[in-house]
N, C-alpha and C positions, 0 to 999 in steps of 0.2 A: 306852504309849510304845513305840516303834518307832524300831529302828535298823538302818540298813543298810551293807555297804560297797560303795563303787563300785570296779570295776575300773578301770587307765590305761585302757583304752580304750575304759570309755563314758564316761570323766570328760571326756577331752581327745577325744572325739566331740561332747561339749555341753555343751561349754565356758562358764562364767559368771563375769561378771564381778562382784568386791565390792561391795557397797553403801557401808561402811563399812570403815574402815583401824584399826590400832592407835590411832593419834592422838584418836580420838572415846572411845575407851573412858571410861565414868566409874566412879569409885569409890561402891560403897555399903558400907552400915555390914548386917548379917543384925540383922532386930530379933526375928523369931519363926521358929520352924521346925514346920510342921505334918505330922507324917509320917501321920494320918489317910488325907488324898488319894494314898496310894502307887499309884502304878498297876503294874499287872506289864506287865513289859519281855517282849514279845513278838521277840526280834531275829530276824531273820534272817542275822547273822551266822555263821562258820562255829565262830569261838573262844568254848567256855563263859565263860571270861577276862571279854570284853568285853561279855559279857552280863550279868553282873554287876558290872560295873562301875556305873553307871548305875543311879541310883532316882528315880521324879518324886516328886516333891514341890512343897509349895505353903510358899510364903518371903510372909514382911512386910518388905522392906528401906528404907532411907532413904539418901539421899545426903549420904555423908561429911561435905561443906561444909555440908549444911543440919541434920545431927542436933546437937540441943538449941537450937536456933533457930528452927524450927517444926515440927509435925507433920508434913506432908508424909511418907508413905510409899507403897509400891507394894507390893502383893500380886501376887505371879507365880510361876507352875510353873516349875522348872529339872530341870533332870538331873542335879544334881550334891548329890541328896540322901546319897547315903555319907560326900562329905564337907564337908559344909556343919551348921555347930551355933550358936548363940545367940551373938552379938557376932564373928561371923567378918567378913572382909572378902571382897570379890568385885569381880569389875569385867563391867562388861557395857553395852550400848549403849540410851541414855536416849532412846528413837524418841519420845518428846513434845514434845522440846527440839531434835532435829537435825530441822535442813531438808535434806532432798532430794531431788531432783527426781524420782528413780527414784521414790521412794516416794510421792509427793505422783502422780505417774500412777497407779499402781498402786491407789492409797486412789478415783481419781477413776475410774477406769472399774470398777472389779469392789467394790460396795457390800460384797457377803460376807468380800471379805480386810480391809476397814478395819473393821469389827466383832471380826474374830476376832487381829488384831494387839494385840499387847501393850502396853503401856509400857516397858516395858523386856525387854530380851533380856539372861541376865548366861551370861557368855562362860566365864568360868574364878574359882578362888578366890583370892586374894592374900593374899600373906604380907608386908606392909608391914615388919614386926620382922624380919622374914629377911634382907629385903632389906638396911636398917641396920645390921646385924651382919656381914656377907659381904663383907668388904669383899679379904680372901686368901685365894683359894683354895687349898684344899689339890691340888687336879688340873688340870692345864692343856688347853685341846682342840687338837688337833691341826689344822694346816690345810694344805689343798694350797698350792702353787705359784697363784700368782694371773698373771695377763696384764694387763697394763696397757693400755687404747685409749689411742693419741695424742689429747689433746685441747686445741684451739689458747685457749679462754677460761680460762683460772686459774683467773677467778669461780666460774664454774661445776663446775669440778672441785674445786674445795675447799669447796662445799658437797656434793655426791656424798660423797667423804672425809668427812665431819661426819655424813654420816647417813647411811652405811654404820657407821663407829664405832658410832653410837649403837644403831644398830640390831641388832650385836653383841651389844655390854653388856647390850640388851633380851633377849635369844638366852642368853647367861650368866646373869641373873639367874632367866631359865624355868627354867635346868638346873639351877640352884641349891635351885629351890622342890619342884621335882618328881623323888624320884628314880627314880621308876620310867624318865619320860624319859630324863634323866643315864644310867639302866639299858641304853638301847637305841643309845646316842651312845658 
């Protein structure tokens, strides 16, 4: 496994757009953890920190909605072997199930990337009971001065407002899980 960082300016030099948004994310259930497959993290990053951070491993997971209702599971390599254990939860993007178009190009001209694509990509670990429990925080986070655009539809800016909101509370509940984040905020 290999990790690198980019600097702002080869980032925003070659510039890319998402595939996938939060919204797609799915939840899986960790059904096995095999740390046999560890690969050593060769980084090139500059911080020993963030090089250990990071261990590959090879996961059996199933989808939330579908465990104990069929077998259905996926076997996949993540990098989030330090902190991934037997019945954890995770969420990650189920590329068997999303259609899109980028990808469905992608799989149709270069045969080698649609072999070596996964079923799933799992993105981060979730803390589902964290989450239910947190309802007062003990810290508040601070925020600038915001600027209002004049805008003439209602409709439309009171959907903007709803999912800025939401997209918030998604923003609190990360800092909630994680504190080394929370650490750096």
């Amino acid at each position: 496994m290999q990790t690198f960082e980019v600097d702002a300016v080869a980032y925003w030099k070659n510039a890319f757009t998402a595939l996938c948004s939060r919204e797609r994310l799915t939840e899986f259930i960790v059904v096995d953890v095999d740390y046999e497959h560890i690969d050593v993290n060769t980084s090139s990053t500059s911080k020993q920190a963030a090089r250990n951070k990071f261990k590959m491993v090879q996961v059996e997971i199933a989808r939330v909605e579908d465990f104990g209702v069929n077998d259905d599971t996926f076997i996949v390599k993540t990098h989030l072997g330090e902190l991934l254990n037997y019945n954890d939860h995770v969420l990650g993007y189920n590329l068997s199930t999303i259609n899109l178009a980028e990808l469905e190009d992608l799989r149709a001209n270069d045969k080698k990337v649609s072999r070596n694509l996964p079923d799933v990509i799992i993105v981060k670990k979730h803390y589902p009971k964290v989450r239910s429990r947190r309802k007062n925080r003990i810290w508040k986070l601070k925020q600038l001065t915001k600027v209002q655009q004049d805008e003439n539809n209602t409709h439309k800016k009171n959907n903007i407002e709803a999912k800025r909101e939401i997209e918030y509370e998604t923003f609190l509940n990360d800092l909630d899980e994680d504190p080394e984040l929370r650490h750096q905020v």
